[in-house]
N, C-alpha and C positions, 0 to 999 in steps of 0.2 A: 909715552906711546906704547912701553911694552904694556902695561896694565888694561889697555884696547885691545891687544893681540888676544892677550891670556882671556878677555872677557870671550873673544867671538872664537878661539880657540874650545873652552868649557861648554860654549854653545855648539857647536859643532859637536864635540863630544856626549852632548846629551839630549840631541835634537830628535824627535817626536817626530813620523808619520807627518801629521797634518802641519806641524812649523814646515816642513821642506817643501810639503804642498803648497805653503801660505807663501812663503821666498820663490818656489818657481813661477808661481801665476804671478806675483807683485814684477816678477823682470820677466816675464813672458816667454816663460822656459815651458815646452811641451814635458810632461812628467806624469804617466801613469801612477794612481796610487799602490798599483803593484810593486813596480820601480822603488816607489818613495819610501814604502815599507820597507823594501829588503835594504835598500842604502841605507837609512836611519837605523836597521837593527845594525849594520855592518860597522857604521861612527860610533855608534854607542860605548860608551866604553875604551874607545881605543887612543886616546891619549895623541892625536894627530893634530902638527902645527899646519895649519893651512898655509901660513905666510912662508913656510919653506918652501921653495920651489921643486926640491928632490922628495920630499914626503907629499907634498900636493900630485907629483908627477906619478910616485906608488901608489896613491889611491884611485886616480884616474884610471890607472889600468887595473886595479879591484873594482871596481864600479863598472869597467869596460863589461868583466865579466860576468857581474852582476845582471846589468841593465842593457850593455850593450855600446859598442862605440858613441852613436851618435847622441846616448842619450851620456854618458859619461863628457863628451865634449860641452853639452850644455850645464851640466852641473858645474864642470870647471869653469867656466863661464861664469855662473852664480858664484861659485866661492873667490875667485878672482875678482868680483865688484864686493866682497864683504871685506876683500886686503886692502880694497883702495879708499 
């Protein structure tokens, strides 16, 4: 199981613009590609386990500020159906 974590983890970490576009329309997540830009540069890079719940709950509130609560809620939402 961990080797699934670490795969969708490296993803997250190095996810593109259009991929988070491509995951929020496939779960029918409202996502500006402004939004999706500034989060994707923000993951990039940052080495964040989603399947933790205390590092998933810091990003939430970076993204809040990013994108905006409601839209930070829906993203957790997506990353929360990529742990299960």
């Amino acid at each position: 199981m961990k080797i699934f974590e670490n795969i969708i983890n490296h993803k997250m970490n190095t996810i593109t613009t259009e991929e988070l576009l491509k995951y929020a329309d496939q779960y029918q997540i409202t996502l500006s590609s402004q939004h999706a830009s500034k989060i994707a540069s923000y993951l990039r890079g940052k080495k964040i386990n989603i399947f933790d719940d205390g590092e998933r709950a810091k990003l939430m509130k970076e993204i809040a500020k990013i994108a905006g609560p409601s839209t930070a809620k829906e993203v957790n939402r997506l990353f929360v159906s990529f742990t299960k």
